[in-house]
TIVO-668348 format. One record per residue (C-alpha): x, y, z. Coordinates in pm, whole numbers, padded with zeros to 5 digits, always signed. Each point is the difference from the previous one (the first is absolute). Example, Ala and Ser with C-alpha at 12.3 -4.5 7.8 and 13.67 -1.06 7.14 Angstrom:
<kolpas>
+01230-00450+00780/+00137+00344-00066/
</kolpas>
This chain:
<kolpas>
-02734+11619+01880/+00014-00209-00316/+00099+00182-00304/-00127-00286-00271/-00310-00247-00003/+00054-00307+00142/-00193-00322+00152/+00229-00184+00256/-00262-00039+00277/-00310-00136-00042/-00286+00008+00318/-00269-00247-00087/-00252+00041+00227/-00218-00323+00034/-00341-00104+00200/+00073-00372-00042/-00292-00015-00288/-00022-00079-00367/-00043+00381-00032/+00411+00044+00121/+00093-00355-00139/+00034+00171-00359/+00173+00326+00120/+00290-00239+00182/+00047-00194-00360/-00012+00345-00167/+00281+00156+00250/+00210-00325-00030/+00010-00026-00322/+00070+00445-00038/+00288-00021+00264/+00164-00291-00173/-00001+00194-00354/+00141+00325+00232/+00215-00219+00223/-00214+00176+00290/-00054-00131+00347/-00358-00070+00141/-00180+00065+00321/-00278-00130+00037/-00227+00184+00228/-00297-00069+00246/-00133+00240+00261/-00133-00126+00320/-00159+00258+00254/+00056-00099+00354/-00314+00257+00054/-00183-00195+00285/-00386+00012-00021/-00179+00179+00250/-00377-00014+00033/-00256+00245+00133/+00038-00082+00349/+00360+00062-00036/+00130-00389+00050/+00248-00135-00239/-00150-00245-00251/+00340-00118-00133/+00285-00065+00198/+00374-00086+00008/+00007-00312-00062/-00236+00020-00306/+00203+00260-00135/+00341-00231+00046/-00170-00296-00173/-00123+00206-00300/+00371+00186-00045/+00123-00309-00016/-00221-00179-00227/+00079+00345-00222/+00401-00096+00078/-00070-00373-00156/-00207+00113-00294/+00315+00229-00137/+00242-00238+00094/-00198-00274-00218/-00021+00249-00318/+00405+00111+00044/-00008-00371-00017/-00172-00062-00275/+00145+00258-00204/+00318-00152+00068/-00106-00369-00108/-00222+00076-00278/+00232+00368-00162/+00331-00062+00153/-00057+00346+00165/+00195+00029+00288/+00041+00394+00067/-00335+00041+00176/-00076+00153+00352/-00326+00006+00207/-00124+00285+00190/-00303+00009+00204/-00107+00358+00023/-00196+00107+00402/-00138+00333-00063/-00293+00126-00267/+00041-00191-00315/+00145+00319-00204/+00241+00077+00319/+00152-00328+00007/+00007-00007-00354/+00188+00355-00062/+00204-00055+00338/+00163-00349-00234/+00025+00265-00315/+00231+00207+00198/+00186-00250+00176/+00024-00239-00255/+00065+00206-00324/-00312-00126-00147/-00022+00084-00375/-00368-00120-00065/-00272-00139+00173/-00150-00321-00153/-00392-00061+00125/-00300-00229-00153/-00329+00166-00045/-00309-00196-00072/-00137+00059-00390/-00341-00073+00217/-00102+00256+00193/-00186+00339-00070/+00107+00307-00021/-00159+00130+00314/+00185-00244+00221/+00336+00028-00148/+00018+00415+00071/-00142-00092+00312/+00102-00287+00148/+00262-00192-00180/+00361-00009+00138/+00126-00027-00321/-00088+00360-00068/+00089+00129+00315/+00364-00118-00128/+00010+00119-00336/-00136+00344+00156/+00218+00049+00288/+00344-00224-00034/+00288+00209-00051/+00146-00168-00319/-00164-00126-00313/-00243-00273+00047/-00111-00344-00248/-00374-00102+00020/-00017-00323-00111/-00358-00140-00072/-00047-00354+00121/-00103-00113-00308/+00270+00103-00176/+00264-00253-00126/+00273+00243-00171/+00336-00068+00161/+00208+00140-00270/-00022+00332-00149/+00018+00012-00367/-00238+00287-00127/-00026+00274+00241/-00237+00311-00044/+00170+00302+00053/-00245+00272+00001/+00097+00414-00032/-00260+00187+00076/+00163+00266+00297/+00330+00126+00032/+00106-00023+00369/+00257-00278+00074/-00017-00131-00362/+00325-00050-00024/+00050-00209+00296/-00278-00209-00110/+00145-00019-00333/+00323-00110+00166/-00200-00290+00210/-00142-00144-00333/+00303-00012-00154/+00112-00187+00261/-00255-00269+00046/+00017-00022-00445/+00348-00074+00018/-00070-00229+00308/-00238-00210-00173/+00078+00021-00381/-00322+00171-00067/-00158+00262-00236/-00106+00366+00105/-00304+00149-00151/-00002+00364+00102/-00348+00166+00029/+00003+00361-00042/-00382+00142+00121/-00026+00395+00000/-00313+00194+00050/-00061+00278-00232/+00193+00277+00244/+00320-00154+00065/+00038-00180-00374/+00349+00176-00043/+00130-00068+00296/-00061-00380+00025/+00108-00046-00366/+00265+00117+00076/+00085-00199+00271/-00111-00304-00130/+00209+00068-00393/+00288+00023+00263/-00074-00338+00162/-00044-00104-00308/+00372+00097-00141/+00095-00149+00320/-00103-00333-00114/+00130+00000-00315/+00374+00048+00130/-00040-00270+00227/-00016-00382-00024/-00376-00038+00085/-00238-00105-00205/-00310+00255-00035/-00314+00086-00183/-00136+00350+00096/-00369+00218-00108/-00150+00296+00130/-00332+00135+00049/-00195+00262+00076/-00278-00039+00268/-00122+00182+00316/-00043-00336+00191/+00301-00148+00068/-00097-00293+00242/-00224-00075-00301/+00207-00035-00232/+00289-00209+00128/-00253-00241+00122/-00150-00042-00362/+00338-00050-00138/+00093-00252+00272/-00295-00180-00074/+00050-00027-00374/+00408-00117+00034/+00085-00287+00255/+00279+00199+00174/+00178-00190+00306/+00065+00336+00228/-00156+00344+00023/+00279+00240+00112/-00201+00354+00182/+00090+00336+00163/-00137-00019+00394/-00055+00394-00062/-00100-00036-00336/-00380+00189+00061/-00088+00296+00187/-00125-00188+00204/-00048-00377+00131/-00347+00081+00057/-00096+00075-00400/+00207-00263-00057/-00143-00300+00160/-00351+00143-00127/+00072-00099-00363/-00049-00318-00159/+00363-00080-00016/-00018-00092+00341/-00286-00266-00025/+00135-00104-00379/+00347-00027+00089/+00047-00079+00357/-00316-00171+00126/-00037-00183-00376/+00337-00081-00107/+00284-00273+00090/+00208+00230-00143/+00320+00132+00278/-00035+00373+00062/+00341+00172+00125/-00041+00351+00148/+00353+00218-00006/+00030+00218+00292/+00256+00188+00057/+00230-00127+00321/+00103+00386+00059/-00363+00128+00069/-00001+00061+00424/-00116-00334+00163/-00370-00031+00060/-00139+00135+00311/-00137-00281+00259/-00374+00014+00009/-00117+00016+00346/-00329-00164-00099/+00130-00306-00181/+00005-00329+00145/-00101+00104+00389/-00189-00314+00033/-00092-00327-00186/-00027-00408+00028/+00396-00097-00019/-00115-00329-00184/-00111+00173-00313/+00204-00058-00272/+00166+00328-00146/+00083+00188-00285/-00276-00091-00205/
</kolpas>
């Protein structure tokens, strides 16, 4: 177990379109700053096809062709990111099982510290709880996870929204943007959001943040409000300052399903190019395998989306 926040593996996991193409350049540029290694990540299901009369659609040789048109694709990229970043510390993995499987099975073996994916700043909000792989990875990989919108262009991270609004794992996500602040140079502005009932608490919390930046070398600007919608209000203050990163607590609602209900969601996610990095703690139990996930599909679609 790791007793201090750190970012020395980085899984990129890439579908070979512009939507991953910015999320590679992102994690390049991130494991340089950290002197991290990269892996970048594809997961092909040898899952053969079977239709209703019980004959196999797709067969061996199909599936050999494709893995190894998958093998070439990664090879290219570790190729590229060796010509065009002079990044050499890079690994390929090509996951077999369920996409979240293969992807958690690499966490554990590989010491993954985050997860870097591309989400499309296109798509509604029905089919990204329902259907997007990008969400199936921020919701069920076992370590903290980067969406990066494919429209967005920030590479460097010089004004990073830090938003307080609960108290579990606070400090570890404190400790994580820190990190990336001193990593890139950049300026902290602390968001302290309280509802009426837990006002003293979260002040408090956030004034000791707050002290917390002061003895430190980072710069920071910091304000606090008072509101019962949360999700709300850090997507009106994101959308009034140009911030680079949005750092986030995975558990930081009751629940995911509130959460994805508010207009943050659709303001900040679906209409943003701004990176969004959701802490999770690496000492939460692993994720349980869903049974249902992934028990049959074309092998030739591209994924994560």
């Amino acid at each position: 177990m790791k007793d201090f926040i750190s970012i020395k593996t980085i899984l990129v996991a890439t579908d070979f379109t512009t939507r991953s193409d910015q999320a590679i350049k992102v994690a390049v540029h991130m494991a340089k700053r950290h002197h991290a290694r990269i892996i970048l990540f594809y997961n092909f299901s040898s899952f053969f096809i079977i239709d209703r009369t019980g004959r196999q659609m797709v067969g061996k040789e199909t599936v050999d062709e494709n893995f190894e048109q998958v093998e070439n694709s990664l090879r290219l990229i570790r190729d590229l990111l060796r010509e065009q970043y002079d990044f050499t510390d890079c690994k390929t993995v090509i996951g077999n099982d369920t996409l979240i499987n293969s992807i958690n099975k690499t966490i554990q073996d590989e010491a993954v510290d985050l997860v870097v994916t591309g989400a499309s700043g296109k798509q509604g909000i029905k089919e990204l709880i329902l259907g997007s792989s990008s969400y199936q990875i921020l919701t069920a990989a076992n370590c903290s996870v980067m969406l990066v919108p494919e429209d967005s262009r920030q590479l460097n991270f010089k004004k990073i929204l830090v938003p307080v609004r609960v108290l579990d794992k606070l400090h570890e996500k404190f400790d994580l943007s820190r990190l990336i602040a001193e990593k890139n140079k950049g300026t902290i502005s602390l968001l302290g959001i309280s509802p009426e009932q837990q006002f003293a608490d979260i002040r408090k919390a956030y004034i000791g943040l707050r002290k917390e930046l002061r003895r430190s070398n980072i710069e920071y600007n910091a304000s606090f409000v008072v509101s019962n919608d949360k999700a709300l209000e850090i997507s009106r203050v994101s959308n009034t300052s140009e911030f680079d990163l949005i750092i986030l607590n995975y558990q930081d609602e009751e629940n995911w399903k509130s959460f994805f209900a508010e207009n943050f969601l659709k303001q900040i996610i679906n209409r943003t190019s701004v990176p969004l990095l959701f802490f999770k703690d690496t000492h939460t139990p692993p994720t349980e395998n869903d049974p249902e996930e992934g028990m049959g599909y074309d092998i030739t679609l591209p994924f994560p989306g």
